[in-house]
N, C-alpha and C positions, 0 to 999 in steps of 0.2 A: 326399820332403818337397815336391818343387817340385809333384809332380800334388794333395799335399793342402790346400796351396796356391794351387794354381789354380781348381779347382773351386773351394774356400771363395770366392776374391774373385767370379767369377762368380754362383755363388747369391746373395752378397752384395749383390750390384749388382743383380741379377733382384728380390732383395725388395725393394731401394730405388727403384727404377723399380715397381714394383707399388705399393707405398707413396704413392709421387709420384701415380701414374696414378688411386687410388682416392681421394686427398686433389681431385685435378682433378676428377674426376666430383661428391666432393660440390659443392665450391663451385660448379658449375656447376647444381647440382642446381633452379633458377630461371631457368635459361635457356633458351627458347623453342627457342630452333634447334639447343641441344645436345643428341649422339650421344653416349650411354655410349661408353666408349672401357674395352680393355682388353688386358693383355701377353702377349704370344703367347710361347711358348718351344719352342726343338728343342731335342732329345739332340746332342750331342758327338757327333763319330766315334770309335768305342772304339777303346783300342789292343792289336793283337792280342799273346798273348803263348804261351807252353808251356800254361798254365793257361785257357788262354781268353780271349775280351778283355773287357778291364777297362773299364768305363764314364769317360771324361770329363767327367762333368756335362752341366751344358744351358746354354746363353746363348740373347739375345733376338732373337727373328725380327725383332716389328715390334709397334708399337703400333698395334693397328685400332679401329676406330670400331664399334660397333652397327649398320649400317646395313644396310636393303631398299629397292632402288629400288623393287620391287612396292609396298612398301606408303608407302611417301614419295610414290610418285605418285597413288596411291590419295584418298591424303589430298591433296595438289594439286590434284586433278581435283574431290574434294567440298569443297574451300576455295572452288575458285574458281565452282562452281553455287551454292553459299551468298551469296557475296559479290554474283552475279548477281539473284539474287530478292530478297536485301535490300534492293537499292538501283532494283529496279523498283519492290516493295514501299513504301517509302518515299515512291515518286514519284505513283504513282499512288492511294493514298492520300492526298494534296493534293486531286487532284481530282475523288473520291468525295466527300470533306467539304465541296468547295464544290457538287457539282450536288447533295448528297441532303439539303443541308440546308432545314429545313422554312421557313426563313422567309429564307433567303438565295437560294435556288433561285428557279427559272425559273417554276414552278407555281401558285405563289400569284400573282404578278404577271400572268400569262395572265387567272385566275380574276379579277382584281379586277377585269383591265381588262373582261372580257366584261359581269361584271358593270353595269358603266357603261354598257356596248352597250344590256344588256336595261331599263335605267331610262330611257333615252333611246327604247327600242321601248315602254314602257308610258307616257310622257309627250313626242312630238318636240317640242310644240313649245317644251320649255324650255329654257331657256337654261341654268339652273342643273348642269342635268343633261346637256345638252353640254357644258360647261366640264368637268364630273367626268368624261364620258369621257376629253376630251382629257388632263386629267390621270394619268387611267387610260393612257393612251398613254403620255406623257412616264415614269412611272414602268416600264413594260415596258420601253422604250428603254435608261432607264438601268439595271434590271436585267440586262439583255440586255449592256448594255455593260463593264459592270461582271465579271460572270459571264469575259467577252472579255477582258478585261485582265489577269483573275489567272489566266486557259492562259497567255497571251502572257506575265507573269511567270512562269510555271513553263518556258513553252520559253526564258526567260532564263535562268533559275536553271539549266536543265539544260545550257546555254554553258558558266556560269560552272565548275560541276561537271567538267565535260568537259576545260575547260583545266587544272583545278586534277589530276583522273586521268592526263593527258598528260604535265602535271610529274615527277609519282610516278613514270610508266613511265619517262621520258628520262633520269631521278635514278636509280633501281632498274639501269638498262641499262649504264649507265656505271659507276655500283660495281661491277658482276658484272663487267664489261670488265677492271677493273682487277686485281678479284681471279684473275681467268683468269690475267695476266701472273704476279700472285704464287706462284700455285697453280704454275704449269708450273715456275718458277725454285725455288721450292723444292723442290720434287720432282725437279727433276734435279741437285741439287745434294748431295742422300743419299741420292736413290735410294728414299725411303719416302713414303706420302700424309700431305702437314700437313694431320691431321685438323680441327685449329682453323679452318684457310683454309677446309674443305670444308665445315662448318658454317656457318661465315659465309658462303660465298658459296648456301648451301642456303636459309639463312635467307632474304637478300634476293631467292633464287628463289622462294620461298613469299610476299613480299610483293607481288613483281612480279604472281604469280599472283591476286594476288587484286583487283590494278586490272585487268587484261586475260590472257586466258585462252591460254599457251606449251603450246608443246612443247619439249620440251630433246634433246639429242643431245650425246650423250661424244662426245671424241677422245681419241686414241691418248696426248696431251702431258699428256693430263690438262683440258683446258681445256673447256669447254661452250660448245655453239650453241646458240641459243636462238629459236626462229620466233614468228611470230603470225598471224593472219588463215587467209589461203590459201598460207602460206609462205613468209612477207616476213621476211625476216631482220633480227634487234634486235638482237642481240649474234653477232659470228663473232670465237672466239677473243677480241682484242682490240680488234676494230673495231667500232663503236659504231652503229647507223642510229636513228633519232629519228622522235617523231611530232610532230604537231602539227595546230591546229584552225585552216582558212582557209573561206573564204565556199564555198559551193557555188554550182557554175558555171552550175545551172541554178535553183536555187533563192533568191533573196534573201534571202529570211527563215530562212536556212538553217546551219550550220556542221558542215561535215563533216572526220572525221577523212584525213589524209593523211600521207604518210609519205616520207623524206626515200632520196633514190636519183642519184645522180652529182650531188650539187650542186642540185638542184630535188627539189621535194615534188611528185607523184604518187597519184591519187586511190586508195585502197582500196576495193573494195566495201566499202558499210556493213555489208550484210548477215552479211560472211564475219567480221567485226568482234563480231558478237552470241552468242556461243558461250561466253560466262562472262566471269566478273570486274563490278567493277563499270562498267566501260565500255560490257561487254555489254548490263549491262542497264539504263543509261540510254539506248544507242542503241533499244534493243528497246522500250522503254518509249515513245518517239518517234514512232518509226515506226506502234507497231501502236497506241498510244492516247490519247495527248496531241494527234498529227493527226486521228483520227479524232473525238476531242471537237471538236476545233476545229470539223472540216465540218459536222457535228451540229446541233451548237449554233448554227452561221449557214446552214444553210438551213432549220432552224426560221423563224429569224430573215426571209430573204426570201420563203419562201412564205410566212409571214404577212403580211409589205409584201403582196407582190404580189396576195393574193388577197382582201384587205380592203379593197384601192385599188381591183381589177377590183368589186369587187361596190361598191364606194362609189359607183361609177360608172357604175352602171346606175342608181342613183336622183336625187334630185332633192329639194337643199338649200330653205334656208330662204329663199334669193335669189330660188329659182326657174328656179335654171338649173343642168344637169344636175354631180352630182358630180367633186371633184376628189378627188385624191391626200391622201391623211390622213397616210401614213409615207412614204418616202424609204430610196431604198437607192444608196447612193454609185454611182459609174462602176467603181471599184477591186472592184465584185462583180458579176460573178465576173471573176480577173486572170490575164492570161497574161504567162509571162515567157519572151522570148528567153534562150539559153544562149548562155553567156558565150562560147564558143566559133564560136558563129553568125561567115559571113562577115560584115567587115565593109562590104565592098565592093556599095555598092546593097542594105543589108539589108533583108530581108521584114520589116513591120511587121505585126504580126497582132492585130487586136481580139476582144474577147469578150464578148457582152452578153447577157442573158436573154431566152429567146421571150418570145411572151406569155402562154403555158401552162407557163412554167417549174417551178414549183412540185410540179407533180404527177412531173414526169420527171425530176428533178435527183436525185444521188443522193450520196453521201458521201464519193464517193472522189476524187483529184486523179488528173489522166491527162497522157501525155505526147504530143506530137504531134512526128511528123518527115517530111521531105520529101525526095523519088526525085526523082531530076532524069532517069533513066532511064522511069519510067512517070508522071514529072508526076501524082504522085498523092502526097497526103497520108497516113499512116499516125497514126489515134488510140489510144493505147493505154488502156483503163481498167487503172489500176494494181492498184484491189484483188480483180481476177479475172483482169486479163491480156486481157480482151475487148479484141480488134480492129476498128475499122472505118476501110474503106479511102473516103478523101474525094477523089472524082476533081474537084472546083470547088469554090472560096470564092465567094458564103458558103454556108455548110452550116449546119444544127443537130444534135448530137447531146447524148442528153438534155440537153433545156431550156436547152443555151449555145447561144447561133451566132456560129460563128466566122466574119470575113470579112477578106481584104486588103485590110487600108490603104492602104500604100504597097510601095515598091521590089519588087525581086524574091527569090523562093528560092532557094538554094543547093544543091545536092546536100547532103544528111546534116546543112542547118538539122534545131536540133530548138528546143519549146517547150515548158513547165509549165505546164498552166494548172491553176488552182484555182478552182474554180468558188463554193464556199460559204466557202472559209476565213476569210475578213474578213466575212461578212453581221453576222455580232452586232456588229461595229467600225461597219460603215459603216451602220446602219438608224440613222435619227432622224425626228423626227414634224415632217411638213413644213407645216403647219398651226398656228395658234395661233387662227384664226378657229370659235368654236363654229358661226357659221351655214352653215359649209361643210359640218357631216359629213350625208350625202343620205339621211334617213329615209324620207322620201316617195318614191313612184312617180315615172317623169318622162311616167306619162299616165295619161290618166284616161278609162273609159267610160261610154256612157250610151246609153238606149234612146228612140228616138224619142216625141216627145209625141205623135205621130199614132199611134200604132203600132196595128193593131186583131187583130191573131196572138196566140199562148201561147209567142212565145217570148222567152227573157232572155239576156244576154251576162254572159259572166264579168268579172271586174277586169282580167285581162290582164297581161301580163308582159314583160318585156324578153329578147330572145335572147340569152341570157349567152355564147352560140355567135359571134358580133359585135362581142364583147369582146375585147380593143381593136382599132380606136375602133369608138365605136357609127354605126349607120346615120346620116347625117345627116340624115333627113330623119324619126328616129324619132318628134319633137314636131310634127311637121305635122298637119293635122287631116284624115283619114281619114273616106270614108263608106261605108259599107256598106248598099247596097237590091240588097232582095232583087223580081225580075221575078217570080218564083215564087212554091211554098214548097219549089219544090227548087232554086231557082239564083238567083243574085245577083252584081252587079255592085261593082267597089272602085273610090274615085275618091280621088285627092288636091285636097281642095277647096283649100289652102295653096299648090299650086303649080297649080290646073288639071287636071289632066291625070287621066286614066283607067289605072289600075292594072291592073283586071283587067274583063272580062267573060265573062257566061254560066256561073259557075263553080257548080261541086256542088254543094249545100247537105247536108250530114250532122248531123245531131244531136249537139252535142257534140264535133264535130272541128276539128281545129285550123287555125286561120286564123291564115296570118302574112303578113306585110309591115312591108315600112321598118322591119326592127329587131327589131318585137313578133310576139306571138302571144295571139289571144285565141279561144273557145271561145265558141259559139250554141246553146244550148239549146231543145229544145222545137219547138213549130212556128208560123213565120213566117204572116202573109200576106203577097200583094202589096204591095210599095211597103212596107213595115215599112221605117222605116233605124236602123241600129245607128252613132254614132261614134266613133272612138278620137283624142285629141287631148291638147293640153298638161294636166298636171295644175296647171292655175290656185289658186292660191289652198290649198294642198295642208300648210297648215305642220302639220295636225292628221293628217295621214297617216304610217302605221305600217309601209308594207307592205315597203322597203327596210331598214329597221329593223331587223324581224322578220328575213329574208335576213343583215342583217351578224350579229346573234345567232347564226344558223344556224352560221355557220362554226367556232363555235367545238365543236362535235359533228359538223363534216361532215366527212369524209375526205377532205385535199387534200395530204397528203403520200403516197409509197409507200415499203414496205418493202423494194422487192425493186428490180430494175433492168427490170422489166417497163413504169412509165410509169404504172401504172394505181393511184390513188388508195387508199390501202390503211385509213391511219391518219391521226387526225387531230393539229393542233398537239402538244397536252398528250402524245396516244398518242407518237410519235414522239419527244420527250424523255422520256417514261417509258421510252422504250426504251433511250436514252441514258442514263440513269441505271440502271438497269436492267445493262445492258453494260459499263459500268463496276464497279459495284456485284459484278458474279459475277467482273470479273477482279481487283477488288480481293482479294475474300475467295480466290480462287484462288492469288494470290500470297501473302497472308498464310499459306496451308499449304501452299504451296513452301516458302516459305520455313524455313517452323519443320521438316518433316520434313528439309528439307535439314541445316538445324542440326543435325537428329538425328545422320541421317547422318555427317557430319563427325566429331562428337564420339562418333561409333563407331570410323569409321576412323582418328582420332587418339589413341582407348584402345591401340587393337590396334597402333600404329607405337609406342607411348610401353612397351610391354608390353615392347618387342624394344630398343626405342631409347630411354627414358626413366629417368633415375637413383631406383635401389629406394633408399632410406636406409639401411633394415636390411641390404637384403645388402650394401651398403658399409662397414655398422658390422663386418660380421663380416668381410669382406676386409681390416679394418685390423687385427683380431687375427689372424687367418690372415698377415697378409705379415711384421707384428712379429713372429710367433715363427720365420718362416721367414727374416728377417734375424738374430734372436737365434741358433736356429741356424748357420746362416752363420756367426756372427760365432764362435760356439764352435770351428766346425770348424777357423780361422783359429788362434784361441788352442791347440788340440787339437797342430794342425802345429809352432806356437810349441814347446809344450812337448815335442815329440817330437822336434823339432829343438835346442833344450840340452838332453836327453838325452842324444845321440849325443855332441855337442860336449862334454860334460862326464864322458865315458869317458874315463879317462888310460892 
């Protein structure tokens, strides 16, 4: 009786714990992070007898969970590249819709203002229509500026983001901490895994994962380590290490993640940081495109300054005297920043200001600069190739900045940021309000002696844009050219006296320069013929610097490449920016979405193994009720075979 008794209460209890186990799995059957779970059972040791041995029944192993680290992490690993391109996606999407928009863009403003140029080259000397240029100015300015504030709002927005992902991980890290303590103490206190704990703390492993991109690692106690980056430790056991977002030490404008290590935070590579999650891919997002709009967009911004101002400036206003500056570009472009770490002691102060060919050799990228105190030689790094060049004196130029020492001295291992275009679209504003300053006219004018008794004719002549900046000073002086021959002739400055050249070659057509200009003789001379070049007096009806500032707006003064050499012009060079944009947008738009795919493949196939069927729970709740009814007979079975015996007299 006692063994049909035993068995019975065991099966008994094996249904009711099955019963239990499948009623848990439904109610769970809405829960994200819940492991179907289900009752394991061994056989009894039989006991042997004459007849052979008789079976014992079975009691309960252990209640286990459903679970595949292969495919748990599976899906971890495509959780957290999903979360990564959604939230590049996102970001950079922002500012797709502000550069490709048709009427908020950069494009139309360029156009309107040229526009204004070319009304001003078909009428100088109106006034009307220099006021609309300049208006045409003020409105690029403020497009340009405007354009500039909503990057500089999105590298805000992606701080505010940043700190708010930092929270989630330091919150996520610290719950897992705690559950470690649970997890261990409960499991050595019966010796079986609280699958409930191991859920929970799975769960908030999968959430962790999808702000910032782990590695996990079992221990022996049951408890998980948890890394990040290049293997900086978040969670050990139960000890908790934290992030957090502090100023970068080299950058101002900057906030970079750092990570918390005996009491002080400690820089992370950003880089090792961009490997998933959404952390990932707001940093990644930063680095490879929100800065590179920024550059973009402000050295549009200053080789247009600078190369509207060079050519303004070879002509000659409505005053009469030779052009000034139409736009303005702050001192802050392009900005070099000491690192925070720099000695302080007699620091090197270092300036950085634009040649005067900047325009054409400046290029996109920000570079770093650091200093040997060993070979007293500066090291420039362009960032976005890695291109090195070594600066043995200040001042130097490299593309289009020159950099010189201000003040104190270097330090062994000073380093410095400079950005060269970042703030252009910030700091350009139109320095002018005066319409009779923009220089349509020439600043000289030729003309063929009234004696002259030869076939030959002088061209209009032109300013050496080569001399730009400053012009010769002595460009407006009045110039004579007589020819002793009809192959040679002499140059005099009659403004100042003095004789410029003599005896010189006379070719047809070849170019004659001095003090500034170059002008061209055609045909053929007599003796004593004289050609002058001198001030353009009286010139308000003149078109011919005009026509030049139009030009630029179809000439190539920007380049594509780090070559220096003039590739593309204005418009072309932000079409390329938008352009650049525009392919990484849609890029990430279908990372995105296949990533999704992906995920919700690998999360079919873990839910297949680990996910609650309904139906086959409905049917494990008939299957354990008849196997507890059962049971329960076999109990009553023993019952009655036991008053049997007792009831023999």
């Amino acid at each position: 009786m006692a063994g049909i008794y035993g068995i019975g209460v065991q099966a008994l209890n094996s249904a009711q714990l099955s019963l239990l186990t499948t009623e848990h799995n439904i109610a769970n059957v809405n829960n994200p992070g819940f492991h179907r779970q289900e009752v394991l059972q061994e056989t009894n040791f039989a006991l042997p007898t004459g007849s052979g041995y008789v079976g014992q029944g079975a009691q309960i192993e252990t209640i286990r969970r459903l679970y595949s680290s292969f495919l748990d992490d599976q899906v971890l690993s495509a959780s957290s590249q999903s979360q990564f391109y959604d939230s590049y996606y996102s970001a950079i999407k922002q500012i797709d819709n502000i550069l490709a928009d048709p009427n908020a863009g950069l494009s139309p403003a360029i156009q309107d203002f040229f526009k204004g140029v070319n009304t001003v080259a078909n009428d100088p000397a109106s006034i009307p229509a220099r006021q609309a240029l300049l208006s045409g100015a003020e409105a690029l300015v403020s497009r340009l500026q405007s354009i500039s504030d909503r990057l500089v709002g999105i590298r805000d927005g992606i701080d505010t983001q940043l700190e708010s992902v930092i929270t989630n991980i330091n919150s996520y890290g610290a719950q897992i901490s705690d559950l470690n303590l649970k997890i261990v103490a409960a499991q050595s206190l019966v010796g079986q895994p609280p699958n409930d704990l191991l859920d929970q703390r799975d769960q908030l492993i999968a959430k962790l994962n999808e702000q910032i991109r782990v590695t996990t690692l079992a221990q022996d106690d049951g408890s998980y380590n948890i890394f990040i980056g290049n293997g900086q430790s978040l969670v050990v056991g139960a000890t908790t290490f934290t992030l957090a977002l502090q100023d970068d030490p080299a950058d101002l404008e900057q906030k970079n993640v750092v990570y918390s290590q005996g009491g002080s935070y400690i820089k992370i590579p950003q880089t090792a940081l961009e490997n998933g999650g959404v952390l990932g891919g707001l940093l990644s997002f930063r680095r490879n495109s929100l800065e590179g709009a920024q550059n973009a967009l402000g050295r549009v911004a200053i080789a247009l300054a600078q190369t509207f101002n060079n050519q303004n400036q070879l002509g000659q206003d409505l005053n009469g005297v030779l052009g000034a500056n139409i736009f303005s570009i702050a001192s802050s472009s392009p900005t070099i920043y000491p690192n925070s770490g720099n000695s302080s002691s007699g620091a090197a102060l270092l300036t950085a200001t634009l040649s005067s060919g900047a325009a054409g050799a400046l290029t996109t990228s920000n570079y770093t600069l650091q200093y040997s105190s060993a070979s007293s030689n500066y090291t420039l790094t362009r960032v976005s190739d890695g291109t090195q060049t070594v600066i043995s004196s200040l001042p130097s130029t490299v593309d289009g900045v020159t950099i010189a020492l201000s003040s104190g001295t270097p330090t062994n291992g000073d380093q410095w940021l400079l950005l060269p275009t970042r703030f252009g679209a910030r700091d350009i504003s139109v320095a002018t309000t005066d319409p009779n300053k923009i220089a349509a006219a020439a600043p000289i004018r030729t003309a063929e002696g009234t004696a002259n008794t030869g076939a030959a004719s002088i061209n209009l002549g032109a300013v050496n844009t080569a001399s730009q900046p400053p012009l010769n000073s002595n460009l407006q002086n009045s110039v004579t050219i007589t020819f002793t021959s009809a192959s040679t002739f002499n140059v005099s400055d009659t403004t100042l006296g003095s004789t410029l050249a003599t005896g010189v070659s006379y070719t047809s057509g070849g170019s004659i320069s001095y003090n500034g200009w170059t002008v061209a003789i055609s045909g053929v001379p007599a003796t004593s013929d004289t050609f002058t070049i001198a001030t353009n007096t009286g010139g308000i009806g003149d078109n011919r610097n005009a026509l030049a500032l139009a030009a630029l707006q179809t000439t190539n003064k920007l380049s594509n490449n780090t070559s220096g050499t003039p590739t593309t012009t204005y418009q072309g060079a932000y079409s390329q920016l938008v352009s650049s944009i525009g392919n990484k947008t849609r890029e990430s738009q279908v990372n995105s979405a296949s990533q999704q795919t992906l995920f919700n493949g690998m999360r079919n196939s873990q839910q297949q193994l680990s996910g609650v069927n309904l139906d086959e729970e409905a049917a494990n709740l008939l299957r354990f009720q008849q196997a507890y009814q059962a049971a329960a007979k076999m109990i009553q079975v023993g019952s009655t075979l036991f008053d049997t015996i007792l009831g023999i007299r």
